[in-house]
DODRENMI-504554 format. One record per residue (C-alpha): residue in one letter; x, y, z. Coordinates in nm, 3 decimals, decimal comma, always signed. Layout:
res; X; Y; Z
A; X; Y; Z
...
***
This chain:
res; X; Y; Z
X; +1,690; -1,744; -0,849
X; +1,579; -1,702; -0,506
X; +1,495; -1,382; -0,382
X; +1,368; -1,173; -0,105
X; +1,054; -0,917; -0,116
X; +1,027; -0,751; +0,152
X; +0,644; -0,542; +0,255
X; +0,562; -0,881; -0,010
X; +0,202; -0,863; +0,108
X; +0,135; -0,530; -0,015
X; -0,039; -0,374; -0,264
X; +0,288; -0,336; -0,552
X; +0,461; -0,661; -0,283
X; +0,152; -0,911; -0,368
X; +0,189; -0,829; -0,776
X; +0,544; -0,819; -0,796
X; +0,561; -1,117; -0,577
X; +0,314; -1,305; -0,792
X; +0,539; -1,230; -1,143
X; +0,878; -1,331; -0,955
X; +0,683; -1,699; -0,904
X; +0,539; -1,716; -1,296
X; +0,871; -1,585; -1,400
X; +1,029; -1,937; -1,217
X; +1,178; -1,781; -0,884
X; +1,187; -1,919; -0,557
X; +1,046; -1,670; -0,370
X; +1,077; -1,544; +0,037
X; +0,839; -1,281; +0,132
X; +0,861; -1,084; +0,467
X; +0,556; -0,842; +0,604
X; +0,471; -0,691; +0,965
X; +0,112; -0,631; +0,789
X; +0,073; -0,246; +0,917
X; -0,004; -0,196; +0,529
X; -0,116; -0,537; +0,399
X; -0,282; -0,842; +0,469
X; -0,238; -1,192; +0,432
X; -0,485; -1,223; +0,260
X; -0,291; -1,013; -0,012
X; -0,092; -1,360; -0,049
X; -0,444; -1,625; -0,051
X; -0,388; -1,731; -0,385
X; -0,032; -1,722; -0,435
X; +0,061; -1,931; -0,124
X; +0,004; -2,295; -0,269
X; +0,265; -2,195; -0,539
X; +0,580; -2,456; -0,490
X; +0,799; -2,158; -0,540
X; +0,684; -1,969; -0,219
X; +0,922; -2,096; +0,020
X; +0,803; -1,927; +0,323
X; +0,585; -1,544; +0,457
X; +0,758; -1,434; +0,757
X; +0,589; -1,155; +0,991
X; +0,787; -0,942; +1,093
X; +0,902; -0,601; +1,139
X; +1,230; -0,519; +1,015
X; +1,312; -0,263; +1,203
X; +1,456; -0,517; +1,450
X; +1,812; -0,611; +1,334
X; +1,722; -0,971; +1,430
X; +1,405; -1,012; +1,224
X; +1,625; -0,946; +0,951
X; +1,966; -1,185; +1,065
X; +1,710; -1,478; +1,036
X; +1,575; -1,359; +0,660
X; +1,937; -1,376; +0,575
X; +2,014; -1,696; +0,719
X; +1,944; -1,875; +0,317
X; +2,146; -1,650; +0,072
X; +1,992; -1,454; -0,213
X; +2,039; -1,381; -0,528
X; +1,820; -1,044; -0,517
X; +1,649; -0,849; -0,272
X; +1,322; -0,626; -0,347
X; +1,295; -0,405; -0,102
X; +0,945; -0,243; -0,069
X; +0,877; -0,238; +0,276
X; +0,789; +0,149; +0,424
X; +0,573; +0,364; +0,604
X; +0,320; +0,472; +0,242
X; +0,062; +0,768; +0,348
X; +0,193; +1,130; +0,384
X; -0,051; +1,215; +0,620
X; +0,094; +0,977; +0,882
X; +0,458; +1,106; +0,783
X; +0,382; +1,452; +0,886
X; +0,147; +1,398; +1,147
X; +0,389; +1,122; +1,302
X; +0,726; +1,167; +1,099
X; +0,959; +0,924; +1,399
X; +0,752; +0,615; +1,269
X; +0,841; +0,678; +0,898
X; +1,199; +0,737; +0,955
X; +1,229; +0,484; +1,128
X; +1,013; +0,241; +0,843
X; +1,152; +0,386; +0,570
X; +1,518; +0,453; +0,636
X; +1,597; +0,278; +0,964
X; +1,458; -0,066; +0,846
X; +1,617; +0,000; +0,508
X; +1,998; +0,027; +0,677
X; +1,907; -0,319; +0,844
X; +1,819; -0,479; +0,517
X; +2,109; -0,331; +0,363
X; +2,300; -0,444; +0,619
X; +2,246; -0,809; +0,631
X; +2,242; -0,772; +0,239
X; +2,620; -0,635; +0,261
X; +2,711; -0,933; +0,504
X; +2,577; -1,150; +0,254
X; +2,814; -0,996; +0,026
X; +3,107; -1,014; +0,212
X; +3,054; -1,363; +0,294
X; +3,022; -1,498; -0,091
X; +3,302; -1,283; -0,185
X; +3,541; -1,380; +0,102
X; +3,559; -1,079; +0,284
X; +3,569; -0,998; +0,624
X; +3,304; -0,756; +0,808
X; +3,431; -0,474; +1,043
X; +3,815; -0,493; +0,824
X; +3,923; -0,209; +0,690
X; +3,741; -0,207; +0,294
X; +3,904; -0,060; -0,009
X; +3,682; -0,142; -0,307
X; +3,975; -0,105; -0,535
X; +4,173; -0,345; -0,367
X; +3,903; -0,603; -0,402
X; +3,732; -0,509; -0,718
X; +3,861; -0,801; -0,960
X; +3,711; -1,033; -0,685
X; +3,338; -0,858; -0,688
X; +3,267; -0,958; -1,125
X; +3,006; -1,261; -1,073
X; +2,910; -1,288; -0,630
X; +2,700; -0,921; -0,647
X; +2,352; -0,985; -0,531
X; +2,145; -0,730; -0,706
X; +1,942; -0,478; -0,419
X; +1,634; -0,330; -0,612
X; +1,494; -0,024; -0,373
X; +1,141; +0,119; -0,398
X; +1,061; +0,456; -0,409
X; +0,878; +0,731; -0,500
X; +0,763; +1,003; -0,735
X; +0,740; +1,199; -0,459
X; +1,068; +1,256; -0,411
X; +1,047; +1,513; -0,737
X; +1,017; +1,894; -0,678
X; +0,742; +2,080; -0,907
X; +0,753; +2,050; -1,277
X; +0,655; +2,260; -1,507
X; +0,492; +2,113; -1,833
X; +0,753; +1,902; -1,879
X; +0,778; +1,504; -1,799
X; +0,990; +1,474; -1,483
X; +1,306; +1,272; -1,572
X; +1,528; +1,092; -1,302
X; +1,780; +1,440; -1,336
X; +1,471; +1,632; -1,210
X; +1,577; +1,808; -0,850
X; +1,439; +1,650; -0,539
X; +1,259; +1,885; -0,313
X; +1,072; +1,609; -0,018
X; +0,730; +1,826; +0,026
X; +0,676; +1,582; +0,356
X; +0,905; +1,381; +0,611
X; +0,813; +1,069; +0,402
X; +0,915; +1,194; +0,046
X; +1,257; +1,290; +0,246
X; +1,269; +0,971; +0,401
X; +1,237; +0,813; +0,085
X; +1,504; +1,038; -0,063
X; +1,770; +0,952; +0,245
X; +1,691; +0,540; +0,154
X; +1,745; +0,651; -0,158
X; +2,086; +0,780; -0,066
X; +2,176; +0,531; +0,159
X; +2,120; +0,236; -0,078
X; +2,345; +0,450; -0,333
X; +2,595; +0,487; -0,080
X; +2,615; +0,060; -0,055
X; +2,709; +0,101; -0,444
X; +2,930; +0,337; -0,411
X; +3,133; +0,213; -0,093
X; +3,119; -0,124; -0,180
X; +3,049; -0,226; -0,527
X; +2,705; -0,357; -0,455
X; +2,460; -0,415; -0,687
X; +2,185; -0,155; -0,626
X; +1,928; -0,016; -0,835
X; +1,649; +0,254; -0,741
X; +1,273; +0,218; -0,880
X; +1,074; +0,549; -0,872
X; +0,714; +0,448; -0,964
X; +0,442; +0,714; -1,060
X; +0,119; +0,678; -0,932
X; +0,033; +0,304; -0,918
X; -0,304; +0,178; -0,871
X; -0,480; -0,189; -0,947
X; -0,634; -0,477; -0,816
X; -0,587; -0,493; -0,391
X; -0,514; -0,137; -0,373
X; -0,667; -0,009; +0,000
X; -1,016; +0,155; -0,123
X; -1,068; +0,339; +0,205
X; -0,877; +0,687; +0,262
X; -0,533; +0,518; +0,301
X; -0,551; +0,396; -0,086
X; -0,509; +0,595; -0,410
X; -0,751; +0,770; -0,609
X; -0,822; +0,579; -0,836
X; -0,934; +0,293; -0,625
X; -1,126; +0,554; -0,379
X; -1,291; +0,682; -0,726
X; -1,431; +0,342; -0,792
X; -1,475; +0,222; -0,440
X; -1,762; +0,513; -0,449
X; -1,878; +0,463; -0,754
X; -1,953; +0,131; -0,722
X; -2,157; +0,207; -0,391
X; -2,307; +0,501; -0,548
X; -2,151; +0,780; -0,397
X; -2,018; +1,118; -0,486
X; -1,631; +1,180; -0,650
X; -1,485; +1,396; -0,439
X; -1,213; +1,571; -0,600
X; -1,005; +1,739; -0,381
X; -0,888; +2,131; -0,562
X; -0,961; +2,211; -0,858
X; -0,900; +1,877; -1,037
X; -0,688; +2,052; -1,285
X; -0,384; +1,849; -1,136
X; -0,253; +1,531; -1,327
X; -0,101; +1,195; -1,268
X; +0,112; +0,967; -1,401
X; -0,142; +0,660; -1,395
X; +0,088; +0,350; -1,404
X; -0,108; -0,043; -1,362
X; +0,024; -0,246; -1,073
X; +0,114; -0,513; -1,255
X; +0,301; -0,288; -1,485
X; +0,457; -0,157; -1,213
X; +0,567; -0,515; -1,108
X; +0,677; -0,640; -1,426
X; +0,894; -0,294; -1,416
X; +1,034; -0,407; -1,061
X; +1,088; -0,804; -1,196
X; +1,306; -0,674; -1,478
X; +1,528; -0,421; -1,275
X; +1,664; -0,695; -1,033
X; +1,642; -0,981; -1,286
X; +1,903; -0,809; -1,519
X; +2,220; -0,917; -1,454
X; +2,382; -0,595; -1,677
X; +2,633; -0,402; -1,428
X; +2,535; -0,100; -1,659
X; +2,212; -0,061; -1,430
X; +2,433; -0,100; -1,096
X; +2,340; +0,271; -0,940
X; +2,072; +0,343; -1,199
X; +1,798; +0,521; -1,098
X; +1,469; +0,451; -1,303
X; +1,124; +0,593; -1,324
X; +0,840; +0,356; -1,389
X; +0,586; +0,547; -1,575
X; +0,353; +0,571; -1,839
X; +0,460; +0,907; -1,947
X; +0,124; +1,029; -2,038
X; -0,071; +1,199; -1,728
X; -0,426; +1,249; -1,669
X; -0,647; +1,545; -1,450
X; -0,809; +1,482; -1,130
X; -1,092; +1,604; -1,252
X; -1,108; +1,398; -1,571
X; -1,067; +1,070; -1,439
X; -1,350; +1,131; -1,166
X; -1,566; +1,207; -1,486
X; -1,482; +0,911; -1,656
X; -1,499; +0,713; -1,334
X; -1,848; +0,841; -1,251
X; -2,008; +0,830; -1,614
X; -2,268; +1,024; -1,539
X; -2,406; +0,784; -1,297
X; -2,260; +0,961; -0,979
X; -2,231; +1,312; -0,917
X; -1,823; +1,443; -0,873
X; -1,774; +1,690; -0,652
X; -1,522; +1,923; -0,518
X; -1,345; +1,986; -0,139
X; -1,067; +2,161; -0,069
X; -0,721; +1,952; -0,055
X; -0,583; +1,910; +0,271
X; -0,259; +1,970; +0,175
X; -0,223; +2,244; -0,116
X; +0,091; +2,374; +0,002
X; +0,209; +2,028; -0,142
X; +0,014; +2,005; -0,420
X; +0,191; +1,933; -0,747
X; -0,024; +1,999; -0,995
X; +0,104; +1,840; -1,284
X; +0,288; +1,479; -1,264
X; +0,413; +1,324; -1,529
X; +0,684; +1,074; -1,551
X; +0,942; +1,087; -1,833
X; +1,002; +0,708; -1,904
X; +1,278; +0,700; -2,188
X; +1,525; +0,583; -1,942
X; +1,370; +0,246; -1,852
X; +1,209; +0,230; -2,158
X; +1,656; +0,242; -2,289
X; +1,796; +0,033; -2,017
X; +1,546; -0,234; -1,958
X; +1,355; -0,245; -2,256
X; +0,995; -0,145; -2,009
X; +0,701; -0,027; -2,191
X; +0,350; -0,029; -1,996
X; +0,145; -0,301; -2,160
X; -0,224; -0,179; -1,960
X; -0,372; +0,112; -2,069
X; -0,615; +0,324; -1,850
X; -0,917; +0,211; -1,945
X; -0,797; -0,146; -1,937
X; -0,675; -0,059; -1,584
X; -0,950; +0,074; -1,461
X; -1,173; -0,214; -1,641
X; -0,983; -0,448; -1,464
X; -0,973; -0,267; -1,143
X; -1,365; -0,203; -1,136
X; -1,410; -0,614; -1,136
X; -1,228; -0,682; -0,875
X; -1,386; -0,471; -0,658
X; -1,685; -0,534; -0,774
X; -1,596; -0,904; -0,708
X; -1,500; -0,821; -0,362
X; -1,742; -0,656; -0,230
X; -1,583; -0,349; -0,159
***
């Protein structure tokens, strides 16, 4: 197939980008780099099935006409605004990333749709006038999203019927992609499907305070620093390998069943861990773990855990890296980079 990542040079972009090219795609990647680098891409962009990384941002309509100039047969679309602290602090810019530049993609993706279906943009469309013309021309659209979009749980795993309660403007923008990208389904028998990933962490994860804790965590103990664990530590998290996570994402738009059209899915491990336990297993007694206060506690959800029947159903998806395997793995290439 070929297909279109988009935020491709990102941390979950880079992995799922490099199992879409040993899986046998042909590949187009698109990245304005506010969250990535190209160096993200350094050993993947030799591969023959690579066709081409475009910069560019995608909130400009014509950034995206040009991505859709070649047709494709899915679109992964993970490009977005990522760190709640720059949502609330500057909430126009992730509206904008997140939703804005999603109705572009979706957009163009739609056109797409039209075209290989013989229909004709700006008509008046009645999808059950058209439906027996829509079985075997419906590109599949795989959104990214978050956990975040999930209200507080008690002790119970959070399935995909959990409510939604956005604690900041980028969990809601997140929930109105969400929405939109449903909407496409719904209005006109696209192909969509919505990811909700737990807490993913790996190999090219930022280390610095825009990354997640777990690469922080070893960032500082690898330069001999204190754990700081923000609260109590008593919170938990879904813990889910990035290349888990992009095996997850590979399978969801690779299916060609129309009983995942409009399924939403959590990838998750389904087992959580504290704060305050990883930073002890992190630091193994070799660097001393500490406590601040969170900057946030207002949003604090103190225990996150994703219930992962659903995927584990539909798509078959069990995570094949454990914890200490990803944080093994994790560890070396940091260590190997110097970080």
């Amino acid at each position: 197939m070929r297909v279109l990542v988009t935020g491709g040079a990102g941390f979950i972009g880079r992995w799922l980008v490099a199992r879409l090219l040993t899986d046998g795609h042909r590949v187009v990647v698109v990245d304005d780099y506010s969250n990535a680098s190209p160096e993200n891409l350094a050993d993947l962009v030799d591969h023959p099935g690579l066709e081409v990384v475009v910069e560019g941002d995608l909130r400009n309509p014509d950034v995206v006409e040009r991505l859709f100039a070649v047709d494709y047969d899915v679109v992964y679309h993970l490009a977005a605004s990522i760190r709640v602290q720059d949502s609330i602090d500057d909430p126009r810019t992730t509206f904008d990333n997140d939703v804005v530049a999603t109705f572009h993609v979706l957009e163009a993706a739609r056109r797409q749709y039209f075209r290989l279906n013989g229909l004709t943009p700006g008509e008046p469309f009645h999808l059950d006038a058209v439906a027996h013309r829509l079985v075997d021309r419906r590109p599949r659209f795989v959104f990214t999203s978050t956990c975040m979009v999930y209200g507080r749980a008690g002790e119970q795993a959070i399935d995909e019927a959990h409510p939604t309660r956005p604690a900041s403007p980028y969990a809601a923008s997140k929930i109105a992609a969400e929405n939109l990208v449903l909407s496409y389904g719904h209005s006109y028998g696209m192909a969509v499907r919505v990811a909700r990933p737990f807490n993913t962490y790996g190999p090219y994860q930022k280390s610095n305070l825009e990354g997640g804790v777990v690469a922080i965590f070893l960032a500082n103990a690898l330069a001999g620093r204190p754990l700081c664990v923000k609260g109590t530590g008593e919170q938990t998290r879904d813990l889910l390998y990035v290349e888990d996570c992009a095996r997850f994402l590979a399978l969801l738009g690779e299916r060609v069943d129309a009983g995942l059209d409009g399924a939403v899915l959590n990838a998750a491990t389904g087992e959580d861990v504290s704060i305050r336990d990883l930073a002890e297993r992190i630091a193994a007694g070799a660097v001393p773990v500490t406590h601040v206060p969170h900057d946030h506690p207002q949003a604090e959800i103190m225990k996150l855990v994703g219930d992962a029947h659903r995927a584990r159903a539909l798509l078959g998806f069990t995570p094949q890296v454990s914890l200490d395997e990803g944080l093994s793995r994790t560890l070396a290439f940091l260590a190997a980079h110097s970080v």
